[in-house]
MARTORSE-745459 format. One line per field, with one value per residue (C-alpha): residue number from 1; residue in one letter; y, x negated, z. Coordinates in pm, 1 decimal. Layout:
i	c(NUM	...)
aa	c(A	...)
c2	c(Y	...)
c1	c(X	...)
c3	c(Z	...)
***
This chain:
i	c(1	2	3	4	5	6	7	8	9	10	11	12	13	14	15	16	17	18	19	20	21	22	23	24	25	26	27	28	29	30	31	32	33	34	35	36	37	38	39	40	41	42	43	44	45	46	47	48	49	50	51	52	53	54	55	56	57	58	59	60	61	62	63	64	65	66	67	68	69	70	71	72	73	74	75	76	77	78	79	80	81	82	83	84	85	86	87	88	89	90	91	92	93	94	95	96	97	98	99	100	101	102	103	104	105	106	107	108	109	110	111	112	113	114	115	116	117	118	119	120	121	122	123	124	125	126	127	128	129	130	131	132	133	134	135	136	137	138	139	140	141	142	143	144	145	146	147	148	149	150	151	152	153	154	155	156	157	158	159	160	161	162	163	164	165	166	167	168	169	170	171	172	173	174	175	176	177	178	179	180	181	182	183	184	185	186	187	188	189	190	191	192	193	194	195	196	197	198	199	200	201	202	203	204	205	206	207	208	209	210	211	212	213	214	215	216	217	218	219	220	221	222	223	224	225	226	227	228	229	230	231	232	233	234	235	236	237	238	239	240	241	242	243	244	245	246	247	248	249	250	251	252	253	254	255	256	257	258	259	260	261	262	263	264	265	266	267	268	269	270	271	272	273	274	275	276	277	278	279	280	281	282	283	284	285	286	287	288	289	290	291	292	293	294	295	296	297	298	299	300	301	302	303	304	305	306	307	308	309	310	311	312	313	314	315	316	317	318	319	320	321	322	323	324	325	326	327	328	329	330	331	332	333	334	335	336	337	338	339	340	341	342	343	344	345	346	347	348	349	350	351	352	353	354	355	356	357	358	359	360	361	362	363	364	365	366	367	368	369	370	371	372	373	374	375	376	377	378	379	380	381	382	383	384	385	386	387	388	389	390	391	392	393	394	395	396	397	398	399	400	401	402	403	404	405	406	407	408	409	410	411	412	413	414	415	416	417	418	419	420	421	422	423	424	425	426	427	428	429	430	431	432	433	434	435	436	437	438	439	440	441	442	443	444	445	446	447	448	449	450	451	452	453	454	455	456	457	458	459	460	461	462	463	464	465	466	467	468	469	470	471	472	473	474	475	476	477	478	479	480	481	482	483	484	485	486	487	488	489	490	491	492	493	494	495	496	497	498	499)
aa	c(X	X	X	X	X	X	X	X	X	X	X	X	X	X	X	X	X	X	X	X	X	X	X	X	X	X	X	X	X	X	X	X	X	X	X	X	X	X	X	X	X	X	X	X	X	X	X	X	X	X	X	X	X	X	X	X	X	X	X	X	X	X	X	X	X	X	X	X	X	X	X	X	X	X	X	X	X	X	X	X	X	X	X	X	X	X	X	X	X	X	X	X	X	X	X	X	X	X	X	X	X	X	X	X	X	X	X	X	X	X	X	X	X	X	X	X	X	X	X	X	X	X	X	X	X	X	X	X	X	X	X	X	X	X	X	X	X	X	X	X	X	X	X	X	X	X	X	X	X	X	X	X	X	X	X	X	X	X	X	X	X	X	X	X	X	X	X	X	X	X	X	X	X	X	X	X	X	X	X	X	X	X	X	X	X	X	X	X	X	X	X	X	X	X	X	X	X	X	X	X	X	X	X	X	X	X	X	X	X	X	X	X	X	X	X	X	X	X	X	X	X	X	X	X	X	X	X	X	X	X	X	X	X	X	X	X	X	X	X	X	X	X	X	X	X	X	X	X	X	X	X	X	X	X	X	X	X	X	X	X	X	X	X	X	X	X	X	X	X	X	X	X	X	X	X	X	X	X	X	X	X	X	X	X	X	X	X	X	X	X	X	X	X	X	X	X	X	X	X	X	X	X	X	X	X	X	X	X	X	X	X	X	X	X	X	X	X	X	X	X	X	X	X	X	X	X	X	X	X	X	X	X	X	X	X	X	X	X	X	X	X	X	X	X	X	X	X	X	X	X	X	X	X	X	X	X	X	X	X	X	X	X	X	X	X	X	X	X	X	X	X	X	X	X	X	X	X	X	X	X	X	X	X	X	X	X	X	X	X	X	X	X	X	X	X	X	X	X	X	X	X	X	X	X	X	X	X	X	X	X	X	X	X	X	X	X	X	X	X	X	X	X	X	X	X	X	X	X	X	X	X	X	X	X	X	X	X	X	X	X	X	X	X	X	X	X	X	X	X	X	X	X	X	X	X	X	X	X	X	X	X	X	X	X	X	X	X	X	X	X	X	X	X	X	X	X	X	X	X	X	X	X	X	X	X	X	X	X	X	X	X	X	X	X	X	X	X	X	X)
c2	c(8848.4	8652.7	8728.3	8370.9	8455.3	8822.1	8704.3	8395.6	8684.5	8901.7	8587.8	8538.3	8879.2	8903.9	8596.2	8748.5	9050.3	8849.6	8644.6	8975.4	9093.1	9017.6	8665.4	8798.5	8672.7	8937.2	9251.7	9387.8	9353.2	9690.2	9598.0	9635.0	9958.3	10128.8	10009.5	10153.1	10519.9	10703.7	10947.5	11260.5	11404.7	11690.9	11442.5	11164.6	11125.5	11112.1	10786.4	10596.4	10341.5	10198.6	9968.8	9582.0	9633.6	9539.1	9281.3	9194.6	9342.0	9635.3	9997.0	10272.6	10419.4	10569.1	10905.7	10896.0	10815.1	11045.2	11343.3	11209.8	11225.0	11534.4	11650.5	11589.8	11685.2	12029.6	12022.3	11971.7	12215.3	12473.9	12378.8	12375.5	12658.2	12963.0	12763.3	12911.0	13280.1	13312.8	13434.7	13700.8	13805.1	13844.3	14038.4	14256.3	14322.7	14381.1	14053.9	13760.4	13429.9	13293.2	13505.4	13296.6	12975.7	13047.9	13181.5	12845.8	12621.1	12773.5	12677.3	12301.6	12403.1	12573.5	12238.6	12070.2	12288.0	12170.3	11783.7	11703.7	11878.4	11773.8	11449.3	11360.3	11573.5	11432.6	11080.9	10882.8	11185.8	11369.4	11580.0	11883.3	11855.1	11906.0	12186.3	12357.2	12295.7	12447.3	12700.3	12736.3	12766.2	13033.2	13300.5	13233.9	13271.2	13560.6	13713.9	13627.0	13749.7	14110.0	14105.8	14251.3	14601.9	14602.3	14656.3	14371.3	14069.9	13974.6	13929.1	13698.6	13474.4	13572.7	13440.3	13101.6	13079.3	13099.6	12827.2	12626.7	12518.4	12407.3	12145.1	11969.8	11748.8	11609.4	11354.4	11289.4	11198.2	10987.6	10847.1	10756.8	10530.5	10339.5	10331.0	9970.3	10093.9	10215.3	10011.8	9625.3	9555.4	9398.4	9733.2	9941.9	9959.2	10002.2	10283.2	10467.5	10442.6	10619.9	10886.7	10878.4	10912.4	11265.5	11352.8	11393.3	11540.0	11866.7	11879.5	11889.7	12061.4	12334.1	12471.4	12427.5	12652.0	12943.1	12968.6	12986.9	13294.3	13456.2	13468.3	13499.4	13751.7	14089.1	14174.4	14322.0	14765.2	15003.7	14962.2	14610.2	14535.0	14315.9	14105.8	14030.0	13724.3	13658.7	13715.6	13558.5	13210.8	13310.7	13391.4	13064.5	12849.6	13108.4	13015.6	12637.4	12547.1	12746.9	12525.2	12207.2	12360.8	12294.3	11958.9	11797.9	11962.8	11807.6	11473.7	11364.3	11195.4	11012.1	10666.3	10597.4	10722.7	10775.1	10735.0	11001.2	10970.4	11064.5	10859.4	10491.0	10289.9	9987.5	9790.9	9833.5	9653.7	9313.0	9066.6	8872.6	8992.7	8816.9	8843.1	9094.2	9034.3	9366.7	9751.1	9837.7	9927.4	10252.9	10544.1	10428.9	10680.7	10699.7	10551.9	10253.0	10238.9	10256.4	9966.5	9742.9	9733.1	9512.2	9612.8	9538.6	9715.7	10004.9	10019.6	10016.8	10287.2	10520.8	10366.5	10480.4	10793.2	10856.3	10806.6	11031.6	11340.5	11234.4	11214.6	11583.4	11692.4	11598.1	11695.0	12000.2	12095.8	12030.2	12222.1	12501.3	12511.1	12441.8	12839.5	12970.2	12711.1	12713.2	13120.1	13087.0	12798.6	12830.3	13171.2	13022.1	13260.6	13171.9	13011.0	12801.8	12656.8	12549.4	12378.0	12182.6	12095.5	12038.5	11781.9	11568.9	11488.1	11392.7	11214.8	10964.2	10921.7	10693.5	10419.1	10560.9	10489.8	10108.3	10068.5	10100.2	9772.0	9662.2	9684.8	9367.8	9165.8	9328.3	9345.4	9684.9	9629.0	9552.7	9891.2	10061.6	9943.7	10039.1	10425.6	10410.9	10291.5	10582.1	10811.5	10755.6	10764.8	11080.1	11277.2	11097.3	11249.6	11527.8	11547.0	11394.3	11678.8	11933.7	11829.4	11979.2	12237.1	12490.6	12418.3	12459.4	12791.6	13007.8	13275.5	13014.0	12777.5	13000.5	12845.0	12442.7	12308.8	11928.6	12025.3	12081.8	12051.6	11658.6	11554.0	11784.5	11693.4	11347.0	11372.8	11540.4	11249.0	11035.3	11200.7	11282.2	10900.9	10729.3	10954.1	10997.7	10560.8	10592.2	10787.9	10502.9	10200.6	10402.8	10446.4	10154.4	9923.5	10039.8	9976.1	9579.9	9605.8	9797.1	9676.9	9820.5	10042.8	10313.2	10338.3	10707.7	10764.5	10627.8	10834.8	11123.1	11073.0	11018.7	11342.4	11468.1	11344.6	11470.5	11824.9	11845.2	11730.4	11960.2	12283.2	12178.0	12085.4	12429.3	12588.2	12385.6	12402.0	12835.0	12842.0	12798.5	13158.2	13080.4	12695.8	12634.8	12360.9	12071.2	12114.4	12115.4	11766.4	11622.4	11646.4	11530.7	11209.6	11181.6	11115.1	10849.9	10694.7	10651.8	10572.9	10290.4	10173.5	10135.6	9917.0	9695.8	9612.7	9596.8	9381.6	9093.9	9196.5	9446.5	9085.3	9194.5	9052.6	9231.9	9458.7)
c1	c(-17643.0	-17634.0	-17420.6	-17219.5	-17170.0	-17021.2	-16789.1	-16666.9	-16600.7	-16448.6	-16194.1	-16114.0	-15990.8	-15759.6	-15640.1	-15563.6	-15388.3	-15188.0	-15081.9	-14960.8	-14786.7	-14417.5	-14267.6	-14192.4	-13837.0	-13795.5	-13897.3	-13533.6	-13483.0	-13584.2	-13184.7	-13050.5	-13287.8	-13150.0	-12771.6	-12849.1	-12951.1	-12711.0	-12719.6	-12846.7	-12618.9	-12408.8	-12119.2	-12173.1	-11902.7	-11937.4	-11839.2	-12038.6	-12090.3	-11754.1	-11733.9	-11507.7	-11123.2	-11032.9	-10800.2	-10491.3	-10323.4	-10556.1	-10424.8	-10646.1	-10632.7	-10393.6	-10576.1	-10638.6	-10321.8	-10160.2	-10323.9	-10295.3	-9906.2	-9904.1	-10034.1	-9768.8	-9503.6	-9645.8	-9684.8	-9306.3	-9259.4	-9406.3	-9259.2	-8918.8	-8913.7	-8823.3	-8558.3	-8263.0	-8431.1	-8611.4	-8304.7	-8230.4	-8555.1	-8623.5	-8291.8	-8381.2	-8679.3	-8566.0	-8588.9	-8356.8	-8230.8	-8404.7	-8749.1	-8685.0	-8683.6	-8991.4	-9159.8	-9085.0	-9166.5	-9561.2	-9716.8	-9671.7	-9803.7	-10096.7	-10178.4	-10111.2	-10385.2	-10640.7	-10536.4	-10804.2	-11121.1	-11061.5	-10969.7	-11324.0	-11506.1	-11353.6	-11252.9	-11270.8	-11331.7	-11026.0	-11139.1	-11264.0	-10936.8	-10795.8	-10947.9	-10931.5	-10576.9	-10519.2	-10702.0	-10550.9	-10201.5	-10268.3	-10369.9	-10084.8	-9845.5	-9995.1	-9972.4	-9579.0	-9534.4	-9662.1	-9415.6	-9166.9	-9450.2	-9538.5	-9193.6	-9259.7	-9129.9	-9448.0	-9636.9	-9418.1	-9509.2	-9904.8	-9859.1	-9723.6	-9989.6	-10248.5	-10054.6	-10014.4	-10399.9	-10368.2	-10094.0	-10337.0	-10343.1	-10041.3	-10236.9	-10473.6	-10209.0	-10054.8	-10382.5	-10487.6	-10238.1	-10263.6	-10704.0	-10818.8	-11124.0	-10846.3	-10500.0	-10443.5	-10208.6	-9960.0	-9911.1	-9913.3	-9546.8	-9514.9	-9726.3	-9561.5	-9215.2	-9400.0	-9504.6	-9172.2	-9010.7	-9251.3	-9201.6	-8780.2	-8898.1	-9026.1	-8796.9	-8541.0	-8701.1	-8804.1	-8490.7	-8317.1	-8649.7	-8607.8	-8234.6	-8291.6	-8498.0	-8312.1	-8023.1	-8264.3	-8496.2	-8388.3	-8320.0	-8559.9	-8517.3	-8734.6	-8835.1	-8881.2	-9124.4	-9381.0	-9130.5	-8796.9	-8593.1	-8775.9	-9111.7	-9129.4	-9124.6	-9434.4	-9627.3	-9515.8	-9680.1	-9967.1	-10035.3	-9940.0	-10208.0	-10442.4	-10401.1	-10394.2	-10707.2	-10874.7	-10722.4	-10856.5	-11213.6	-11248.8	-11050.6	-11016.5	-11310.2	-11388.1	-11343.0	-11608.9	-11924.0	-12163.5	-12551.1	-12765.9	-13038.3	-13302.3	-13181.5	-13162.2	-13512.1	-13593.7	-13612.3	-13232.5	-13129.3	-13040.2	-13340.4	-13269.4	-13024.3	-12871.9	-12972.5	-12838.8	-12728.3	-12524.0	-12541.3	-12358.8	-12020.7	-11952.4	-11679.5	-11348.5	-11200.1	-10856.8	-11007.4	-11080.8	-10778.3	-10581.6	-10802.5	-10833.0	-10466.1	-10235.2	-9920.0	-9707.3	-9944.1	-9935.3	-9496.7	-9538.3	-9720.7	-9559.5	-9191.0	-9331.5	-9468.0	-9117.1	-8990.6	-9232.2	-9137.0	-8754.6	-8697.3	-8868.9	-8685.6	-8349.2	-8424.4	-8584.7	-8363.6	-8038.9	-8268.1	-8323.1	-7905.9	-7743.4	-7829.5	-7681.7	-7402.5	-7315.6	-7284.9	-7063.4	-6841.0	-6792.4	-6997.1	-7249.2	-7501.6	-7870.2	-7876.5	-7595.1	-7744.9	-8058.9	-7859.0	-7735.9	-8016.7	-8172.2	-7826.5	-7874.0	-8206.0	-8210.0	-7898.8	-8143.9	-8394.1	-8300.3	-8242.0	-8597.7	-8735.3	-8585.8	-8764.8	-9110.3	-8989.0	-8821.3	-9098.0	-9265.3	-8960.6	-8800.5	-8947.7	-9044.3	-8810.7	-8515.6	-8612.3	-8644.0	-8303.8	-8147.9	-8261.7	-8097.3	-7731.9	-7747.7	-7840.8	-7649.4	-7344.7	-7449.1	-7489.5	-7119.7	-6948.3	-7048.0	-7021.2	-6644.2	-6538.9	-6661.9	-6409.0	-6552.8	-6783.2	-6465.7	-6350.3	-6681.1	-6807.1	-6950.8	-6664.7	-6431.7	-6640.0	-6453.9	-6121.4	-6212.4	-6007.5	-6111.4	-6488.0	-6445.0	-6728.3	-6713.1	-6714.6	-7025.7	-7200.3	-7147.2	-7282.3	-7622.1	-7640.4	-7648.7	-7904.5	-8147.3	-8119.6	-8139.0	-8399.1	-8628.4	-8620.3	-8706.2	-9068.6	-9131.6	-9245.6	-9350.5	-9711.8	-9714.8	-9600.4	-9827.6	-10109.6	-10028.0	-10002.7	-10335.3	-10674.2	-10795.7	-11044.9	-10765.4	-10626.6	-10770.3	-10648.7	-10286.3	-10278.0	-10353.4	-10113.6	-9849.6	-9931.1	-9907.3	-9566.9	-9460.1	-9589.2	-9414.9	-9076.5	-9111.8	-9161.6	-8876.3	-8651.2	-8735.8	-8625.0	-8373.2	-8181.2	-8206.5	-7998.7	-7658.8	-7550.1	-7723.4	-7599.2	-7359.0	-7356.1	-7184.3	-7463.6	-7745.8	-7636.4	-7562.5	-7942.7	-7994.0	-7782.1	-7930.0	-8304.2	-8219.7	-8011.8	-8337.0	-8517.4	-8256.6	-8307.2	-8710.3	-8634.9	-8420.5	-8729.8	-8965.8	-8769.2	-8941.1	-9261.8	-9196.6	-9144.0	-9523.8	-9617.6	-9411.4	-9522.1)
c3	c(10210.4	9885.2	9595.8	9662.6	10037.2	9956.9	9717.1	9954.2	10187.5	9944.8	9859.5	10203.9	10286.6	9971.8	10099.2	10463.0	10313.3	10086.7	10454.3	10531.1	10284.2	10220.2	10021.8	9696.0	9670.7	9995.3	9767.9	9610.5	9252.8	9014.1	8894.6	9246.5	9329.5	8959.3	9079.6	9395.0	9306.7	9255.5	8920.3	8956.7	8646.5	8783.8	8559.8	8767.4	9038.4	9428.2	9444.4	9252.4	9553.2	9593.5	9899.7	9798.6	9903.6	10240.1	10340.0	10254.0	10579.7	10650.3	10750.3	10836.5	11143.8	11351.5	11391.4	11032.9	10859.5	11099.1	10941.7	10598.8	10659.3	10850.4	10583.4	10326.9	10584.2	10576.6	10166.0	10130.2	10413.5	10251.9	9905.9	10027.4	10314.8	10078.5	9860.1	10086.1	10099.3	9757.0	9558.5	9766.8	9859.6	9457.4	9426.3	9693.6	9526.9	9176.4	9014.3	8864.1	9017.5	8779.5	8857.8	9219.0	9046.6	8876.3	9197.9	9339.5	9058.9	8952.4	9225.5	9095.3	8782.7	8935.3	9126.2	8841.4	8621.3	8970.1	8958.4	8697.0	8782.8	9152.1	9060.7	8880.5	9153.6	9459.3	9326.9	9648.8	9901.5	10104.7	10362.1	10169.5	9947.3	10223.6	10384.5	10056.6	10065.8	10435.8	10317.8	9994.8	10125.2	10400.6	10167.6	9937.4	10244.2	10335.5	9987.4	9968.0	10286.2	10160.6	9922.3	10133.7	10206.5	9858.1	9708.4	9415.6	9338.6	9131.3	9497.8	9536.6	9233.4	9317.9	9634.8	9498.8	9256.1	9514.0	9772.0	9432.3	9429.1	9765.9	9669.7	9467.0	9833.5	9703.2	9502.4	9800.6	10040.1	9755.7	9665.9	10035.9	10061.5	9728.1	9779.1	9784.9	9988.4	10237.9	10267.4	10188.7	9899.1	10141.0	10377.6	10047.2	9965.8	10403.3	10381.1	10073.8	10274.1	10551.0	10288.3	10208.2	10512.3	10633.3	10271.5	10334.4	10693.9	10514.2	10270.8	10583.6	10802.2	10542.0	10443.4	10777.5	10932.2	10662.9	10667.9	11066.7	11067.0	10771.3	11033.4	11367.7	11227.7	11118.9	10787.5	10580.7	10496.5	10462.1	10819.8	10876.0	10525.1	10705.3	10939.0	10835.5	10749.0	10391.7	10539.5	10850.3	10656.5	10547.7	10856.0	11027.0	10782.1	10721.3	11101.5	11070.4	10805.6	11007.3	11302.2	11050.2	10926.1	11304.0	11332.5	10997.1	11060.7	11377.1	11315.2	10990.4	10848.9	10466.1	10491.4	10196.0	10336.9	10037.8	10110.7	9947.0	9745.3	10034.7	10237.5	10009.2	10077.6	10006.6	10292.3	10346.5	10009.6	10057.8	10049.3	9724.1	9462.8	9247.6	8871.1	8650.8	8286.3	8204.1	8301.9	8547.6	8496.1	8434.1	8597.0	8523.0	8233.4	8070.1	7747.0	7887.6	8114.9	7803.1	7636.7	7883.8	7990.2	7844.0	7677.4	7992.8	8220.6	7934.4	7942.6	8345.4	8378.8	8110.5	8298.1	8639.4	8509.5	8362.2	8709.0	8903.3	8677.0	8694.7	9100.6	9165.9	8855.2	9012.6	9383.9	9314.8	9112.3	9353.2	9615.8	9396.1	9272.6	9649.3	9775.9	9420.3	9401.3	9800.6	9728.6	9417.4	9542.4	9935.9	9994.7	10203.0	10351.9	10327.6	10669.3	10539.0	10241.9	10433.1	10684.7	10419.2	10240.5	10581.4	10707.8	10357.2	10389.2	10768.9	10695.4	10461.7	10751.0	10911.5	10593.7	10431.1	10772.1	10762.3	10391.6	10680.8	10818.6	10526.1	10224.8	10364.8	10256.9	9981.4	9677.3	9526.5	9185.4	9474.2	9646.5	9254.4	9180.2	9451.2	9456.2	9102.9	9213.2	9465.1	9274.7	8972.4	9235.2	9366.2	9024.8	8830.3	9202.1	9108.6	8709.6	8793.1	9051.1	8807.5	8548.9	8261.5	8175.2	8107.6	8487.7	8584.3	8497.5	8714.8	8698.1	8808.3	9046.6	9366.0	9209.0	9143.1	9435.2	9340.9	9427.8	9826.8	10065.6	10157.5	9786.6	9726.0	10041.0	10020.1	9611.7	9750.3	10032.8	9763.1	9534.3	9814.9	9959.6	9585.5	9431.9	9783.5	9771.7	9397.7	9519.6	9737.5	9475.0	9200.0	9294.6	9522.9	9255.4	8987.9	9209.0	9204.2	8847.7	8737.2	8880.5	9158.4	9017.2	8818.3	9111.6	9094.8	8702.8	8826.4	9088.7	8875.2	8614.4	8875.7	9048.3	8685.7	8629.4	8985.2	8927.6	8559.6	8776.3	9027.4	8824.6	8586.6	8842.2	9005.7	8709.0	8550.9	8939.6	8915.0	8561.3	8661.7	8517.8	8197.2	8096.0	8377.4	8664.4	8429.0	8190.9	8476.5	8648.3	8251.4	8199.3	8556.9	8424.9	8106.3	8194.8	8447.0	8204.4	8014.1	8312.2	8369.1	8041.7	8072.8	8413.9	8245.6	7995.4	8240.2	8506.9	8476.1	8408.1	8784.9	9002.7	9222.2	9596.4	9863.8	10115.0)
***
C-alpha cells in the first residue's frame, strides 16, 4: 500500500472517531467540575452544595416537621420538668435554693459552649444533631436520677451538664424552620408560631408532670433512693428520648442530601455551563455577615438578639421563682407550684395557637408589639401588688394581703402569653431581613442569646432570699424597657412580607 493511500486511510479513521465522540459544547466546564467537588479540607463544611430556596409557600413535610416539633416539645419538657422538685430535692440533699437554680440553669450553658462547633460542623444537617441530642439527654437523666442513691447534690448538676449538650437541638429545631432550603418565606412566621405553640406545651406539661409524681410517687428516704418523687422525673424522660431516639432513626431524614466526592462524575453535570468570572463564593462567616450588612440589618439583629436573651430571661426566671415564691406566699407544695406553672401556660395555648392561622395576615412587628403590652402588664401587676421592696421581703411575703392568688396568677398569664408571642417573630423576622445564606450565623447567635436568657433567668428566678422578689421582677422590667426602646427605632425599618 502506498504511503498516500495509508495516510488517506489514516485521515479517514480520525475522522470516524471524531463522529463519535461528543460536541464539545456537551463536555462540562473545568469551572463547573472545580465548583462541583466538594473540598476535601477537614474545615470545609458539609454543605458546601446548597440547593436554591424553595417557593414562596413551601412547608416540609408532615412526617418531617412533626419530628422537628416533637422534638422541641420534649427539649422544654425536659428543661422545665424538675423546676417544681429541684429545690427540694437539693435541700434534701444538702444543698442551697440557689445550688437548684444553678442545677437548672448549666445545662444551657453547656449547650451553649456546643452551639458553635456543631454549628460549623452540621451547618445544614439535623438528623445526627439530633440523635446526639436523644442520646445526650438520656444519660444526663439517668445521672440526675442517681442523685437520690448517691447522697449528692453535685450528681445532680453532673447530670444537667451531660443533658445540657443534648439541648444544642434547640438551634436545629429553630433553624429548620427559618432554612431557605426547607420552608418558604411566607409559611416562616406560620411555622415559628407552631414552634411556639409545642414550645409552651413542654413548658406546661413539664412542671404539671413532675409536681404529679412528687405527690403520686413516694417520697424519697433512705429506702426509696432510686425511685421516689425527685427521681422518677428522671426515668420518664430517660425512657422518652429513648423511644424519640427510635422514631428519628427510622423517620426523620436530611432534607439537603449532599453528593460525595465518589460519587460526582461528569456526565451528570449539566451539558453547558455558563461562564465563570469569579471564585466561587465562599462559607458564609460572621466577618462578612458583619460587612456585608447594612446598618439597619446590623441594629435588627443586635434588637432581636436583645430579645431572644430577654423572653427566656423573664420566663425562666418566673419558672424558676413560682416553687420558692408559691412556698413563701401561699405554702404551695411542689405538686402545687407545677400545676400552676402548668395552668398559665396552657391558658396561652389556645391564642399562641391562633398566631398559626394568624401570622399570614398580621405582620410580625404587630405580633412583636403585642407580646410587649402583655408582658409589660404582666410584670407592673406584679411590681404594683408587691408595694415596695420593704412590703415585700421574704420574712413578710406570708403577710402581703394585696398579693392574693388571682392577682399573681393572672400577672404570670400575662408574662407567659406576652413573652411566649415575643419568641415567635424574632427569628422569623430576622430571616426576611438578612439574606438567605446567614440564615445559619442568625440562627446561631439567636440560640446564643436564648441560652445566655435561659441560664440567667434560671438563676436570677432562685435569688429571692438574697435580693428579694421586688428587686427580681425590677430587672425583669428594666431590660424590656430597653428592649421597647430598640423597637421603637427599628419600627419602620421591621414593616417585612407577612406570613
Amino acid at each position: 500500500m502506498s504511503t498516500k493511500t495509508q495516510t488517506a486511510s489514516a485521515m479517514g479513521d480520525a475522522k470516524t472517531r471524531d463522529d463519535e465522540l461528543p460536541p464539545i459544547s456537551t463536555l462540562p466546564d473545568l469551572a463547573a467540575v472545580e465548583l462541583a467537588v466538594r473540598s476535601t479540607s477537614p474545615r470545609a463544611s458539609v454543605a458546601a452544595l446548597v440547593p436554591v430556596a424553595v417557593d414562596a409557600d413551601h412547608v416540609p413535610p408532615f412526617s418531617q416537621s412533626a419530628v422537628v416539633l416533637l422534638l422541641n416539645f420534649l427539649l422544654n419538657m425536659t428543661f422545665f420538668i424538675i423546676v417544681p422538685t429541684s429545690a427540694a430535692y437539693a435541700n434534701q440533699l444538702g444543698a442551697s435554693t440557689w445550688f437548684s437554680g444553678l442545677t437548672i440553669g448549666i445545662s444551657t450553658l453547656i449547650a451553649g459552649l456546643f452551639l458553635v462547633p456543631f454549628s460549623k460542623r452540621y451547618n445544614r444537617v439535623y438528623r445526627f444533631p439530633m440523635l446526639f441530642s436523644s442520646a445526650c439527654i438520656l444519660v444526663g437523666e439517668v445521672v440526675y436520677a442517681l442523685a437520690g442513691a448517691a447522697d449528692t447534690a453535685w450528681l445532680m448538676f453532673v447530670g444537667r451538664v451531660i443533658l445540657g449538650a443534648g439541648f444544642v437541638s434547640w438551634m436545629y429545631v429553630k433553624k429548620y424552620m427559618t432554612d431557605a432550603a426547607v420552608v418558604g418565606t411566607h409559611k416562616r412566621t406560620m411555622m415559628a408560631a407552631c414552634l411556639v405553640t409545642t414550645q409552651v406545651g413542654g413548658m406546661a406539661v413539664g412542671p404539671f408532670i413532675g409536681g404529679l409524681l412528687s405527690k403520686q410517687v413516694r417520697p424519697m428516704d433512705d429506702e426509696h433512693r432510686i425511685w421516689n418523687g425527685f427521681t422518677a422525673s428522671g426515668w420518664l424522660m430517660a425512657g422518652i428520648f429513648g423511644g424519640f431516639f427510635a422514631l428519628t432513626w427510622f423517620v426523620f431524614v436530611d432534607p439537603v442530601q449532599l453528593v460525595p466526592n465518589s460519587q460526582l462524575e461528569l456526565g451528570a453535570l449539566p451539558a453547558t455551563q455558563p461562564k465563570m468570572t469569579a471564585d466561587a463564593p465562599s462559607e458564609p462567616t460572621l466577618r462578612s455577615m458583619v460587612r456585608e450588612l447594612n446598618g439597619a440589618q446590623k441594629f435588627s439583629v443586635l434588637t432581636m438578639c436583645w430579645f431572644s436573651m430577654v423572653n427566656f430571661l423573664v420566663l425562666g426566671a418566673w419558672e424558676a421563682n413560682i416553687p420558692v415564691f408559691g412556698q413563701l406566699r401561699f405554702g404551695w407544695s411542689e405538686y402545687n407550684a407545677g400545676n400552676v406553672i402548668a395552668l398559665g401556660g396552657l391558658a396561652t395555648m389556645p391564642i399562641l395557637f391562633a398566631l398559626v392561622f394568624a401570622a399570614r395576615h398580621v405582620q410580625d412587628r404587630l405580633i412583636l408589639a403585642a407580646g410587649l403590652l402583655f408582658g409589660l402588664l404582666g410584670l407592673s401587676l406584679h411590681m404594683g401588688s408587691l408595694e415596695s421592696p420593704a412590703h415585700s421581703a421574704v420574712a413578710r411575703l406570708g403577710m402581703l394581703h394585696s398579693l392574693n392568688f388571682g392577682s399573681f396568677f393572672t400577672s404570670w398569664f400575662l408574662v407567659a402569653l406576652g413573652y411566649n408571642m415575643l419568641t415567635t417573630v424574632t427569628l422569623s423576622l430576622l430571616s426576611k431581613q438578612v439574606p438567605a445564606k446567614y440564615n445559619g450565623l442568625t440562627s446561631t447567635v439567636i440560640q446564643l442569646s436564648n441560652y445566655s436568657g435561659r441560664i440567667s433567668g434560671a438563676l436570677w428566678g432562685s435569688t429571692i432570699y438574697q435580693v428579694g422578689q421586688f428587686s427580681i421582677v425590677s430587672l425583669e422590667l428594666a431590660v424590656t424597657l430597653i428592649g421597647t426602646f430598640l423597637i421603637g427605632f427599628m419600627w419602620r425599618k421591621m414593616d417585612v412580607q407577612r406570613g
